[in-house]
BAFIVO-940824 format. One record per residue (C-alpha): residue number from 1; residue in three letters; x, y, z. Coordinates in steps of 0.2 Angstrom, whole numbers, padded with zeros to 4 digits. Layout:
 pos code     X     Y     Z
 NUM  ALA     X     Y     Z
...
This chain:
 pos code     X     Y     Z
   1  UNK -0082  0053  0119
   2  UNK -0086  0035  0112
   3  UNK -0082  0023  0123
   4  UNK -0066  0011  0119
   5  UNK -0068 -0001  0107
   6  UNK -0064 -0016  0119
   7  UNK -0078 -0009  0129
   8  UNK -0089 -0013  0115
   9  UNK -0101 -0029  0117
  10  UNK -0092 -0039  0106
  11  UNK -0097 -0056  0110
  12  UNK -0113 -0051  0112
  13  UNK -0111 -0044  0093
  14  UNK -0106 -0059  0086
  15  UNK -0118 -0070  0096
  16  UNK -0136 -0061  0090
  17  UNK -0127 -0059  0072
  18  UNK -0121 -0077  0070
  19  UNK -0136 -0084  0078
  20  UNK -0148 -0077  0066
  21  UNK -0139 -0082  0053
  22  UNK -0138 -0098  0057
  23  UNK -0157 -0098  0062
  24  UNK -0160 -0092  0044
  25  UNK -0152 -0105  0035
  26  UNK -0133 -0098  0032
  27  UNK -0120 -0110  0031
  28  UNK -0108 -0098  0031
  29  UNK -0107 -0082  0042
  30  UNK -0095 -0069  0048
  31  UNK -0096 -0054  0058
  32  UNK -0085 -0038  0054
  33  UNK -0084 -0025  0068
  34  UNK -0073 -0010  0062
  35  UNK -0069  0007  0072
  36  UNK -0056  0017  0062
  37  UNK -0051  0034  0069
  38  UNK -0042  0047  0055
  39  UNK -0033  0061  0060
  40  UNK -0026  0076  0047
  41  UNK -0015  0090  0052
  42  UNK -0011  0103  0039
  43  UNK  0001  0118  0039
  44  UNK  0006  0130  0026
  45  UNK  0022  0140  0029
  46  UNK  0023  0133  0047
  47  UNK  0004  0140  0051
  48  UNK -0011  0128  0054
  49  UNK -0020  0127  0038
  50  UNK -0032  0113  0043
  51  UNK -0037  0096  0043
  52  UNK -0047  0085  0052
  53  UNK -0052  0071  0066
  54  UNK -0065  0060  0061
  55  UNK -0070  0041  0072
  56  UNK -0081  0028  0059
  57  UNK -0088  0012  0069
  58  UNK -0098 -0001  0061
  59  UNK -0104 -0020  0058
  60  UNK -0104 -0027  0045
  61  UNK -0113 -0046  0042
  62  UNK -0108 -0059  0029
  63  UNK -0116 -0073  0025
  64  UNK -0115 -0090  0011
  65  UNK -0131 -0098  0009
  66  UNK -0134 -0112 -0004
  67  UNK -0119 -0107 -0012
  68  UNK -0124 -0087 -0014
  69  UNK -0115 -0073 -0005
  70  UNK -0127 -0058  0005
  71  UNK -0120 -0044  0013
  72  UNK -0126 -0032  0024
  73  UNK -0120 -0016  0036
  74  UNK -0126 -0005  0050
  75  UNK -0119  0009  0060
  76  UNK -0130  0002  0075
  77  UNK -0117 -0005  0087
  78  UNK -0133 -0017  0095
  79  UNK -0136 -0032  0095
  80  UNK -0154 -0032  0088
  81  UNK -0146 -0020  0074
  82  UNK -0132 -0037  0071
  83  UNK -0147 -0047  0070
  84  UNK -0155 -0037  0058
  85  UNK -0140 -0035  0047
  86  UNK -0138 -0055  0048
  87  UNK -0155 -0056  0042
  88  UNK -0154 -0043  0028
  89  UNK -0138 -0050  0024
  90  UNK -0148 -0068  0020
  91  UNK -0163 -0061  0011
  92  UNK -0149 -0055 -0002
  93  UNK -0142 -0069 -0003
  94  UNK -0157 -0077 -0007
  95  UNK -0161 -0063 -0019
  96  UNK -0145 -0067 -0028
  97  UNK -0150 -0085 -0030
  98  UNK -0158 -0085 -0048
  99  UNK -0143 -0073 -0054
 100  UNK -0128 -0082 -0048
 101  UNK -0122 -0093 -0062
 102  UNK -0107 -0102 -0051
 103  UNK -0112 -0103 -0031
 104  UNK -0097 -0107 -0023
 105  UNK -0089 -0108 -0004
 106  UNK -0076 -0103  0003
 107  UNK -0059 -0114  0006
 108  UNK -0059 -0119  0024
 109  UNK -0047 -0112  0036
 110  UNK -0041 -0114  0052
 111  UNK -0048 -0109  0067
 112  UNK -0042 -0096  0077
 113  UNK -0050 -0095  0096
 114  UNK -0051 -0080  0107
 115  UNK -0034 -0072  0096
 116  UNK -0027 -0055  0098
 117  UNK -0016 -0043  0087
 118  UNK -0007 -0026  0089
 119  UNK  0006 -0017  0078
 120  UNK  0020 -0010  0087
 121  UNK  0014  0008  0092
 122  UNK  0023  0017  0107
 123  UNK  0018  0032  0106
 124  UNK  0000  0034  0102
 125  UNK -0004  0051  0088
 126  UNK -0021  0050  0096
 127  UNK -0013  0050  0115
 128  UNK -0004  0066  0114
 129  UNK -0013  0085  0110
 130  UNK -0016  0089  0091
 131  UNK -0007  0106  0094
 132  UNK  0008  0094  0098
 133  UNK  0006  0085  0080
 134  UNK  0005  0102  0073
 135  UNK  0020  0111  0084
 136  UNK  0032  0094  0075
 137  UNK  0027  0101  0059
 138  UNK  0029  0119  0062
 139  UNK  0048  0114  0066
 140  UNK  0051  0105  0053
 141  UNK  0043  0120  0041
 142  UNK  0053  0134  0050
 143  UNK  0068  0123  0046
 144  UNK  0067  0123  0029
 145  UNK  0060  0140  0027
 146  UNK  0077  0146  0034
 147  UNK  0086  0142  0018
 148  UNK  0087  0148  0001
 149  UNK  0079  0143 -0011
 150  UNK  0063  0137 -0001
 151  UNK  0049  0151 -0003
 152  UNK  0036  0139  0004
 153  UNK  0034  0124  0012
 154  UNK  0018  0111  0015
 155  UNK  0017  0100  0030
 156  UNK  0004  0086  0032
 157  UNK  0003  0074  0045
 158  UNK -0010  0059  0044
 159  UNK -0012  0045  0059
 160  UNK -0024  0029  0056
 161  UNK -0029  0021  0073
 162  UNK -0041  0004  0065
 163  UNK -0048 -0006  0076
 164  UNK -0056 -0023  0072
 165  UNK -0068 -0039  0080
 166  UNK -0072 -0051  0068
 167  UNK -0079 -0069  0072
 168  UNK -0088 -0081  0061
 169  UNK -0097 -0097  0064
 170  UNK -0083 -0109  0063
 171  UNK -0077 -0102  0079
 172  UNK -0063 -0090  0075
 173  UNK -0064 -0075  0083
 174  UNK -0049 -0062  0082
 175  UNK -0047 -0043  0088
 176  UNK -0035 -0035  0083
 177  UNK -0027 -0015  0082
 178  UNK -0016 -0007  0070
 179  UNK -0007  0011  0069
 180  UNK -0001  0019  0056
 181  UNK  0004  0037  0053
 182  UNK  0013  0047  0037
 183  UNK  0022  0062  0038
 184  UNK  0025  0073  0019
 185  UNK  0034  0090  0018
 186  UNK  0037  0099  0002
 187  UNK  0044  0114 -0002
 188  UNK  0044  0126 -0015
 189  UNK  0057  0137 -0023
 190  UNK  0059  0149 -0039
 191  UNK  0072  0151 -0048
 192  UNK  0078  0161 -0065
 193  UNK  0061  0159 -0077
 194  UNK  0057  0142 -0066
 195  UNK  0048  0136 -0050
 196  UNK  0051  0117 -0045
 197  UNK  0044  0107 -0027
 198  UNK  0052  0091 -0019
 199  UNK  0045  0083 -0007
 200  UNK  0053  0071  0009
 201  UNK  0053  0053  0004
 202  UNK  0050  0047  0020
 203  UNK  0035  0034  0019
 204  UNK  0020  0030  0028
 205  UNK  0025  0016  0043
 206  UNK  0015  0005  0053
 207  UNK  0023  0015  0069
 208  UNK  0016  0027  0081
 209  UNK  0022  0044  0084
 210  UNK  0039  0039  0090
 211  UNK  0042  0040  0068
 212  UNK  0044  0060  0071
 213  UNK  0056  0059  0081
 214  UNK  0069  0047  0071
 215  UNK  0063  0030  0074
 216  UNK  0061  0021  0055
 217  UNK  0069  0035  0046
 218  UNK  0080  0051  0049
 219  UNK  0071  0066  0048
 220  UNK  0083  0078  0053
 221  UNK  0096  0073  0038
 222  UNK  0083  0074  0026
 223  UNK  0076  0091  0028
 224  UNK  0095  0096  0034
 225  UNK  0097  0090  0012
 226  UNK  0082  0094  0006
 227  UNK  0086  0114  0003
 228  UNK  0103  0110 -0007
 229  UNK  0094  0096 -0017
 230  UNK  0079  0109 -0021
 231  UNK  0093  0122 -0027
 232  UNK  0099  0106 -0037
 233  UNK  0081  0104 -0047
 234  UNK  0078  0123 -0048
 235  UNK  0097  0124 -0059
 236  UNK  0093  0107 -0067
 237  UNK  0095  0104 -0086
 238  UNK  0081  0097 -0096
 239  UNK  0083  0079 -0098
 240  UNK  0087  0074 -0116
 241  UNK  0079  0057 -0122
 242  UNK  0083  0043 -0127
 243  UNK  0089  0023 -0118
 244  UNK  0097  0025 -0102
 245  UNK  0104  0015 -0087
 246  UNK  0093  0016 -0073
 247  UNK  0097  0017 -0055
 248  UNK  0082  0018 -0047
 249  UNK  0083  0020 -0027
 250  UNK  0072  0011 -0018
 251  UNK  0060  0027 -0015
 252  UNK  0055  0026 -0032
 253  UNK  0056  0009 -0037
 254  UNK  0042  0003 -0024
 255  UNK  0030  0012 -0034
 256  UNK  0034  0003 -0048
 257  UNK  0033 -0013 -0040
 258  UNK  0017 -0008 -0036
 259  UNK  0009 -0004 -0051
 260  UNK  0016 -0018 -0061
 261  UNK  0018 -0034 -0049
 262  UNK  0009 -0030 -0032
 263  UNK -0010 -0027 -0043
 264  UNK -0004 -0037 -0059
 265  UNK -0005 -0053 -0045
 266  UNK -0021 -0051 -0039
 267  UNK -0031 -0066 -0042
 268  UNK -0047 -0058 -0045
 269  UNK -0038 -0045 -0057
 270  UNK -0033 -0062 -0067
 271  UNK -0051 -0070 -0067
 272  UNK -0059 -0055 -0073
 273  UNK -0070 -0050 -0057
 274  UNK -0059 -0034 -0055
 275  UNK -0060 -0023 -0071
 276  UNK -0071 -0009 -0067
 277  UNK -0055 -0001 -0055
 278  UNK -0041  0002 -0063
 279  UNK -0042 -0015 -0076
 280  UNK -0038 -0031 -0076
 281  UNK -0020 -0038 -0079
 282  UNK -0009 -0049 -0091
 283  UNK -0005 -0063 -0080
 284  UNK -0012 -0078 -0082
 285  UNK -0016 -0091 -0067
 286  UNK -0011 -0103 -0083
 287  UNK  0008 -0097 -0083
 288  UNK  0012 -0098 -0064
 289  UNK  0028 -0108 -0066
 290  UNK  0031 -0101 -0084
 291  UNK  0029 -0086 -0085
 292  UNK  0048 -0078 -0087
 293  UNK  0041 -0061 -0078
 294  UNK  0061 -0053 -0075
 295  UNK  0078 -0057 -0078
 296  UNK  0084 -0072 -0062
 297  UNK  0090 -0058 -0049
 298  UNK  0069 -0054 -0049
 299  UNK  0063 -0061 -0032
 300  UNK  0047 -0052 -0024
 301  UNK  0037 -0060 -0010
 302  UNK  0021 -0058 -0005
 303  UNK  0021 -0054  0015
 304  UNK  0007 -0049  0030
 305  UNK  0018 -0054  0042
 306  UNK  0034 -0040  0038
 307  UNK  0038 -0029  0053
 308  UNK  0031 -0012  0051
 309  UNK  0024 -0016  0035
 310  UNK  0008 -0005  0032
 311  UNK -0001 -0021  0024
 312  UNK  0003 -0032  0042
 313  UNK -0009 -0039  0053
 314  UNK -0013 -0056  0063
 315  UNK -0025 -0060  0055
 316  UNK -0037 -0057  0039
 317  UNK -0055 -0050  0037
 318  UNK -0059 -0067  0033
 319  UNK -0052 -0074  0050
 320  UNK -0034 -0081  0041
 321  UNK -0018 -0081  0049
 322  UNK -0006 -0069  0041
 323  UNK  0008 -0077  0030
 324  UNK  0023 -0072  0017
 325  UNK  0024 -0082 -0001
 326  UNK  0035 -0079 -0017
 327  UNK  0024 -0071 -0031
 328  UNK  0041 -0071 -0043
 329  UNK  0056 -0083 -0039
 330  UNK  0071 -0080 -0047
 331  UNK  0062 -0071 -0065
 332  UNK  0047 -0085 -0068
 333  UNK  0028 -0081 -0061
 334  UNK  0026 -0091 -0044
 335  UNK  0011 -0087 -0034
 336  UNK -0005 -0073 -0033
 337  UNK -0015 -0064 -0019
 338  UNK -0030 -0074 -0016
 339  UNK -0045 -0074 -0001
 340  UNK -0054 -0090  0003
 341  UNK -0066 -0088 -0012
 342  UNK -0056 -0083 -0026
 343  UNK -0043 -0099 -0017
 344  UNK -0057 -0111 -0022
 345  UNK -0059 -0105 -0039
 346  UNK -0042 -0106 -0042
 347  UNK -0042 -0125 -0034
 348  UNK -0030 -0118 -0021
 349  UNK -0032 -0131 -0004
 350  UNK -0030 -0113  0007
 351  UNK -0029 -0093  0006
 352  UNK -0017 -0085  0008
 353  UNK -0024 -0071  0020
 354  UNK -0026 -0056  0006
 355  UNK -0046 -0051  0011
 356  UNK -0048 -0032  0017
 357  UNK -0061 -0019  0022
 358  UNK -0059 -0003  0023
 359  UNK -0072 -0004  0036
 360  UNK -0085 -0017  0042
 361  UNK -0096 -0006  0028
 362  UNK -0088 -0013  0016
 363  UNK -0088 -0031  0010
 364  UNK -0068 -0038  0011
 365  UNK -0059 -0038 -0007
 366  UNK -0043 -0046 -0011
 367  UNK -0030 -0032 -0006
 368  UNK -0013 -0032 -0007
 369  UNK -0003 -0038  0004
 370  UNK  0017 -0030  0008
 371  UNK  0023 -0034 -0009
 372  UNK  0042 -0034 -0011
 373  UNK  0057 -0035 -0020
 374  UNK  0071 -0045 -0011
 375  UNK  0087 -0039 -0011
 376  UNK  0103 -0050 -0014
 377  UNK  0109 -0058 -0001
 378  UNK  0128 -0051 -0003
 379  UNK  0122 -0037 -0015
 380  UNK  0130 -0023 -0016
 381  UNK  0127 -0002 -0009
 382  UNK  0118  0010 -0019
 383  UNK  0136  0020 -0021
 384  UNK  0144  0006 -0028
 385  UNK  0129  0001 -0041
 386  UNK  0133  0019 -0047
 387  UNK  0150  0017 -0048
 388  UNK  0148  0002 -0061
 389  UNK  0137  0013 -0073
 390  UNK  0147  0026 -0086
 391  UNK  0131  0034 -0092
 392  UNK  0117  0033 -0083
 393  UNK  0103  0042 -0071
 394  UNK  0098  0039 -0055
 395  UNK  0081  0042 -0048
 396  UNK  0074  0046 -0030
 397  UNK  0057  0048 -0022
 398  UNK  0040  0042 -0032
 399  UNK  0032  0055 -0044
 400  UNK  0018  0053 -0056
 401  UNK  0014  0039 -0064
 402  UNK  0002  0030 -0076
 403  UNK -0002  0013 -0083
 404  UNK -0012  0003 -0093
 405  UNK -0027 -0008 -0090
 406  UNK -0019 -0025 -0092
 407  UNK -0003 -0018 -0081
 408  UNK  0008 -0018 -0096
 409  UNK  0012 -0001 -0101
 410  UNK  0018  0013 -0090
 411  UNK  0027  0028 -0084
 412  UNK  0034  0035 -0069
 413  UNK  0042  0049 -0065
 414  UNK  0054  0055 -0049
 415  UNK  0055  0069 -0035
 416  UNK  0074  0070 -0043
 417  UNK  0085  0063 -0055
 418  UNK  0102  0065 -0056
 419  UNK  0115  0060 -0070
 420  UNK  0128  0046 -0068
 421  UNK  0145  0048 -0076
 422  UNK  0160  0038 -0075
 423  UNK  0152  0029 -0059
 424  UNK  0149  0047 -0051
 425  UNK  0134  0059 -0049
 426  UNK  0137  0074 -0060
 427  UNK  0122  0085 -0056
 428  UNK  0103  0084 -0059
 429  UNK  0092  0085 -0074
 430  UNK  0072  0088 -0074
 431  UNK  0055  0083 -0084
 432  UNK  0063  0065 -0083
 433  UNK  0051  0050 -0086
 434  UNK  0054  0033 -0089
 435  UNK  0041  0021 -0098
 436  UNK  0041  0004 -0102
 437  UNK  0033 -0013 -0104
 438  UNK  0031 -0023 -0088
 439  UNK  0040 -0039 -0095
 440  UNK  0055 -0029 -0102
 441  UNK  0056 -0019 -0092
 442  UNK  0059 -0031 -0077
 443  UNK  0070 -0040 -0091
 444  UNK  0082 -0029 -0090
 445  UNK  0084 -0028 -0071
 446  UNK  0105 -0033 -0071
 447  UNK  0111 -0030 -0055
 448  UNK  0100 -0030 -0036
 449  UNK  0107 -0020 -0021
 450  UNK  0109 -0030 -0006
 451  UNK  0100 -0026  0013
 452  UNK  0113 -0010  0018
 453  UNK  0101 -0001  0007
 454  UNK  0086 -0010  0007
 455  UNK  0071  0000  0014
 456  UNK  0050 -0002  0014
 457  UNK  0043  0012  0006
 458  UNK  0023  0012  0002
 459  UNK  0006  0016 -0001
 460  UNK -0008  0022  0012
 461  UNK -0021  0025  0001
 462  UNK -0022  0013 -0013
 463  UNK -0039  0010 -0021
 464  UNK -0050 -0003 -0029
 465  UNK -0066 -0009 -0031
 466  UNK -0083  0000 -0033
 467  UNK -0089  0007 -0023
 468  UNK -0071  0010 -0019
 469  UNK -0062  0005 -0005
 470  UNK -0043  0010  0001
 471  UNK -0030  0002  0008
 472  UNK -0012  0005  0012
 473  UNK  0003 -0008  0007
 474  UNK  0021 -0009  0011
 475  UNK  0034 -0010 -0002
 476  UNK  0053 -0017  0002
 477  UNK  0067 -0013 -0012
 478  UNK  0086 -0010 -0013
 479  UNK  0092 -0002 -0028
 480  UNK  0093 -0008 -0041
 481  UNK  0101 -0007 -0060
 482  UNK  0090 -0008 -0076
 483  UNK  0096 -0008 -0094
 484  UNK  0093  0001 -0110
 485  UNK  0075  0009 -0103
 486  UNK  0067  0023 -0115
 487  UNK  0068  0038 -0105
 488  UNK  0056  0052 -0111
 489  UNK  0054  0074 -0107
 490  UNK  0038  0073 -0100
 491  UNK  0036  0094 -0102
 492  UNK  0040  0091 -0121
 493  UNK  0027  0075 -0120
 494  UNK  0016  0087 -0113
 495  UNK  0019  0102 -0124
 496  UNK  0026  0112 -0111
């Protein structure tokens, strides 16, 4: 068994991997120490059906010199391996001299001295058996099994332990621990001529395994409803198309949110050095404060700091204190994600704590941070956003989805939708999806819930860069009412 990570020789790390660098010439240096322990638990029909346990630990060396960035990585937790890697990661630097049309540094940032972190965690997945994991998830299956019209159900359990040291030569040195787990049933039933799945809507959480059992979201209500709501989908009419009024619960609009404002406010997205991955986007650095991105009830903040966000920590991979801004203030472009270079392209005076590895293997890209939409401070409950629509739909749990690579056009679809008439829900339809532009359609946001029904829904494995790296975000929403939005059949889109 490895030995725990804050047995490792840390200091030592950093000294022999600083000190090199130094020695060599770097102005600029920062070690990356990275242990992240995965654990997957699968079960079909209530019976183990895999998954896996796996521990990656590794150092990761970064260094500026005259200008020019040099990375370099081992899995050699030595400290003759960290001087090595501090060297290598200056000999790339130097290679990258000729090539480098713009050197630049890094804002300067405070420092941070001998600074710890940890996400709330009480009860550690990784302290308790794996058949413990597994018997939760048999429960659950058995439970859902035990009704009509479930025929099968799929269980999945995964828990993310990610330890991290990081120190640099300015003198800030930060260790920090974070949790995560994420629970998914789904079941399956079949019906007349049709089959249909749902799946639980409760998201991934920066929690430990205390989540199971009720703490962050109600687990035994929501497979107590899943059955009847499966039944619902199975009898479902196909959706006819056409413009609609849109609620969309805040299980489906995260995603949304996402897609369209989390990634379309990534500074290096909007200067062009993000493109291979998923695109670029539309907004321009130029139209912060100009920009009419939605109608005025559109606020959504930026936020590392948001209790049991999956995005939250102390302190970035660049050493930078965690902090919440406003990326769009009531409709109009206010802010991006920056790190400390893309901070001093962008003539920013400080960053705003967005840089990210998946592991010390990796060199840190502006990630996402908890991106949310705030909900209004009096606003009102999902039932009565309903019962102000005549003819609408109303849209739970995050489906499939799709978008362009300027974050303009999209689609998205929903685990259920159910029809709205007269202020009331009158049954479900299927094969709905809604597609927009991602101006209009945050134009035509009317009416914000308020905090009774605002909830952080997310992502825990969001990708970017090549060679690819994941990450996982946090997304708060209420519910919330959009106008006049094309709603499509996607079997018929399909040619189902």
């Amino acid at each position: 068994m490895a030995a725990p990570f804050d047995a490792l020789p840390l200091p030592d790390l950093a000294d022999a991997a600083l000190g090199r660098a130094a020695g060599l010439g770097a102005r600029h240096a920062a070690v990356l120490v990275t242990r992240v322990r995965t654990g997957t638990d699968l079960l079909y029909d209530g019976r183990p059906a895999g998954g896996h346990d796996a521990t990656d630990t590794a150092l990761g060396v970064r260094v500026i010199r005259d200008g020019v960035r040099g990375f370099a990585s081992t899995d050699d937790i030595g400290t003759s391996a960290a001087a090595d890697a501090a060297a290598r990661a200056v000999s790339r630097a130097r290679a990258c001299r000729a090539i480098t049309a713009v050197p630049s540094d890094p804002v300067d940032e405070p420092v941070h001295r001998d600074t710890g972190w940890s996400s709330p965690c009480r009860v550690d997945p990784f302290g308790v058996p794996r058949a413990e994991r597994a018997r939760r998830l048999a429960d659950w299956s058995r439970r859902l099994l035990a009704h009509r019209p479930v025929t099968h159900v799929h269980a999945k359990l995964v828990a993310v332990r990610e330890e991290k040291f990081y120190a640099d030569l300015a003198g800030t040195v930060t260790v920090q621990r974070r949790v995560r787990i994420h629970p998914q049933v789904t079941a399956l039933g079949v019906g007349p001529g049709t089959a249909a799945s749902l799946r639980t809507a409760g998201p991934p959480t920066a929690r430990g395994l205390e989540y199971l059992d009720g703490d962050g979201w109600d687990w035994d209500a929501e497979l107590a409803a899943l059955p009847g709501h499966l039944a619902g989908k199975l009898r479902a009419p196909a959706v006819e198309p056409g413009e609609r009024t849109l609620v969309i619960d805040p299980s489906n609009l995260w995603l949304t949110v996402h897609e369209s404002v989390g990634h379309a406010t990534e500074l290096d997205r909007a200067l062009g050095h993000e493109a291979g991955y998923a695109g670029t986007t539309f907004a321009d650095p130029a139209a912060r404060g100009v920009l009419r991105y939605g109608a005025k009830p559109m606020n959504v903040t930026a936020d590392r700091t948001a209790e049991h966000g999956l995005a939250t920590v102390g302190y970035d991979d660049e050493g930078v204190a965690a902090q919440a801004w406003d990326l769009v203030r009531d409709g109009v472009l206010t802010g991006f994600q920056l790190d400390r270079s893309t901070a001093r392209l962008a003539g920013a005076e400080r960053s705003n704590g967005c840089a990210y590895a998946e592991s010390a293997r990796h060199v840190p890209l502006p990630r996402m941070p908890n991106v949310s939409l705030c909900p209004a401070p009096d606003g009102p409950s999902t039932e009565e956003l309903i019962s102000d629509v005549t003819d609408g739909l109303y849209l739970v749990g995050s489906g499939g989805w799709s978008i362009d690579t300027e974050r303009r056009t999209f689609q998205f679809t929903a685990q259920r939708c159910h029809r709205i008439r007269r202020g009331r829900l009158a049954g479900q339809v299927r094969d709905v999806a809604y597609q927009a532009d991602t101006l209009a359609f945050w134009n035509s946001l009317c009416a914000v819930g308020g905090p009774v029904d605002y909830r952080l829904f997310g992502a825990d494995l969001c990708g970017k860069g090549q060679p690819v790296q994941v990450a996982a975000a946090s997304h708060g929403c209420p519910p919330a009412v959009f106008h006049r939005v094309r709603v499509v059949n996607a079997a018929r889109e399909a040619g189902l």
